[in-house]
C-alpha positions in Angstrom: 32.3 -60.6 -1.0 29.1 -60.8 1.5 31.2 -59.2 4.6 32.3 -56.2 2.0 28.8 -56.1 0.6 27.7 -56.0 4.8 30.0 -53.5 5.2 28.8 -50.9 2.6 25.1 -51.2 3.7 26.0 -50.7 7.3 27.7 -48.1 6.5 25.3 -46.3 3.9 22.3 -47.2 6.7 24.9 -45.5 9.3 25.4 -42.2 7.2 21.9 -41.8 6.3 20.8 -42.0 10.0 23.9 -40.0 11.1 22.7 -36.8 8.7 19.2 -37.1 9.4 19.7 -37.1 13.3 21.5 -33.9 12.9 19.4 -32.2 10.6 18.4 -29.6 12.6 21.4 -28.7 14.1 22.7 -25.2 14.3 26.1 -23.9 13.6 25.7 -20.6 15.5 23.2 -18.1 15.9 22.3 -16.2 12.9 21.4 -12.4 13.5 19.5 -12.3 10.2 16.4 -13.9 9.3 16.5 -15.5 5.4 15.1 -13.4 4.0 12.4 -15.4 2.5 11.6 -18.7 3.6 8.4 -21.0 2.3 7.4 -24.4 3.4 4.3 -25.7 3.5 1.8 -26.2 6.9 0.1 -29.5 8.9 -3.0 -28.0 6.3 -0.6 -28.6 3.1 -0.9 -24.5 2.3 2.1 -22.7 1.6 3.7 -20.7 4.2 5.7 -17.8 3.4 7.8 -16.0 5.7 10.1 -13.3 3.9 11.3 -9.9 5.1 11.1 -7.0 5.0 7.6 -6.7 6.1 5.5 -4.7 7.3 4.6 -6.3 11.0 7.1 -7.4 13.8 7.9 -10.9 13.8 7.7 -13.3 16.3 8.9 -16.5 15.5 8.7 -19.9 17.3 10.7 -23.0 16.3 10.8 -26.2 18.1 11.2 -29.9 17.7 8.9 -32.8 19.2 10.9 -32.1 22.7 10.6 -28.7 22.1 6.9 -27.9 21.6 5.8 -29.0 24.8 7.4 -25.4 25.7 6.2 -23.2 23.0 2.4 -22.8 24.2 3.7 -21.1 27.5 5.4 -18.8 25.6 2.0 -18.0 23.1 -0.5 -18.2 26.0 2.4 -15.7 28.2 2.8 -13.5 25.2 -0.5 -13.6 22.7 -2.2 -10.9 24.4 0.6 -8.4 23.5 0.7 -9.4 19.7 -2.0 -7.5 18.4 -1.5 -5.3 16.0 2.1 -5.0 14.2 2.5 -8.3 15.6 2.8 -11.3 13.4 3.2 -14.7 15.5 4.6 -17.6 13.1 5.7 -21.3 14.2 8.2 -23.3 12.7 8.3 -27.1 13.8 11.6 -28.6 13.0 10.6 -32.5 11.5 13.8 -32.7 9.8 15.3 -36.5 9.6 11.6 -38.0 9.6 11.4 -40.8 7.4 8.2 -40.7 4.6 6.2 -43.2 5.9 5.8 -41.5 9.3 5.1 -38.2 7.6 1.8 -38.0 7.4 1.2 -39.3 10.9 3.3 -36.1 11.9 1.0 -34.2 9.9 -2.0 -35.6 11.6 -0.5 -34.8 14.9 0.0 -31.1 14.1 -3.8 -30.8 12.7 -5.3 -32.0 16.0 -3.2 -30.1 18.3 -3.0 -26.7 16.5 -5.5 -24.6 14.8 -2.9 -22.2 13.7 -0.5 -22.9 10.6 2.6 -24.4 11.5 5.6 -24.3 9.0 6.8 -28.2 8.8 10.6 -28.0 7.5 11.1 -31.5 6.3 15.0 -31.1 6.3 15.6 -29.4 9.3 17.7 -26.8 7.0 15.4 -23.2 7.3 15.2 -24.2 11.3 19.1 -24.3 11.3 19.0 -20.9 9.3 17.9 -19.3 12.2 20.7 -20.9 14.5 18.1 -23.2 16.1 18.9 -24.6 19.3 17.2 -28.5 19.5 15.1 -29.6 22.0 14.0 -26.6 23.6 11.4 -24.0 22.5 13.3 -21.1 20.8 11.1 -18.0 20.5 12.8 -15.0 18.2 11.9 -11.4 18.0 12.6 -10.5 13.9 12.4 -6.4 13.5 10.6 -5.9 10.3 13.6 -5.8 8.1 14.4 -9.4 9.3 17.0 -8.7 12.2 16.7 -11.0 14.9 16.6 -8.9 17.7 16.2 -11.2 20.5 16.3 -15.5 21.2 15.1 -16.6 24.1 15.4 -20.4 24.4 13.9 -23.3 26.8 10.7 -22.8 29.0 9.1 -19.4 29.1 9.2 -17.3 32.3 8.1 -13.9 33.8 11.5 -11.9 33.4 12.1 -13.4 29.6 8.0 -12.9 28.8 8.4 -9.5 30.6 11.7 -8.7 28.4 10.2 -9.8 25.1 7.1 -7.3 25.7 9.3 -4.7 26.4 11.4 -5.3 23.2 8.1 -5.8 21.2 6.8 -2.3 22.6 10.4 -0.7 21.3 10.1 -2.4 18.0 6.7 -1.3 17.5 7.3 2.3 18.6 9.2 2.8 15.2 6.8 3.5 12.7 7.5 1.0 9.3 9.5 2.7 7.2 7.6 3.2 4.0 9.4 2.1 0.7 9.4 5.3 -1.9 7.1 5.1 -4.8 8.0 4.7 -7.9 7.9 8.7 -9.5 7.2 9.3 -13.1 9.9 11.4 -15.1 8.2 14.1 -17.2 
């Protein structure tokens, strides 16, 4: 009875890590944004990122081995962001266990200023078709189409290829819902 009982719990313990480790996995690149996704920040204020909107999107996700790549790409591509421009980050911190949560937390208040999205279960970040352990920086039109991924460190060409797609993007004026028309 205590090997079956031994048994079980390894197993349970060996599931449980299993899904968590792969939480943030992707199953393929998605070519559409959800289209509306809210988590809450490092700050504990909702985030809400839904579509369509009104500015461009661009949209970095990462995981702890990740980040270290997503301030090249902001400090590359910042300057070209304003106006139409919305920049949003989405940390993946899917699989952390509670107790270590707030630390995680911590860690995001002292290195950024800026909200970061903290998806608990890794699930929105797979939405996106999330490639782990490398920065992945998306260009969402403003009906939530991903219209470009770049993925891994940030370079001249790809920072050079995302301004150009940014300045296409933001050529095209917003299209303007109709207003509502009274009958007579």
């Amino acid at each position: 009875m205590k090997i079956l009982r031994t048994i079980l719990i390894t197993t349970t313990v060996g599931l449980l890590l299993w899904r968590n480790a792969n939480a943030g996995e992707s199953t393929g690149l998605a070519t559409k944004a959800p289209a509306c996704t809210e988590l809450r920040d490092q700050f504990d204020s909702p985030q809400k990122l839904s579509f369509p909107t009104t500015n461009v999107t661009l949209l970095t996700i990462a995981d702890k081995k990740g980040s270290a790549q997503v301030d090249g790409w902001i400090v590359a591509l910042k300057p070209r962001c304003s106006g139409g421009v919305g920049i949003r980050g989405l940390a993946d911190v899917g699989g952390a266990p509670g107790f270590v949560q707030g630390r995680i937390r911590k860690g995001f208040q002292e290195s950024r200023k800026y909200p970061v999205m903290l998806d608990w279960s890794g699930k929105v970040c797979a939405q996106f078709g999330y490639k782990r352990d490398e920065a992945n920086v998306l260009v969402i039109d403003r009906d939530g189409s991903i219209q470009a991924r770049f993925i891994g460190v940030a370079n001249a060409a790809a920072v050079a290829e995302v301004g150009a797609i940014l300045d296409k993007l933001l050529s095209t004026p917003p299209v303007q819902p109709p207003m509502n028309q009274k009958q007579p």
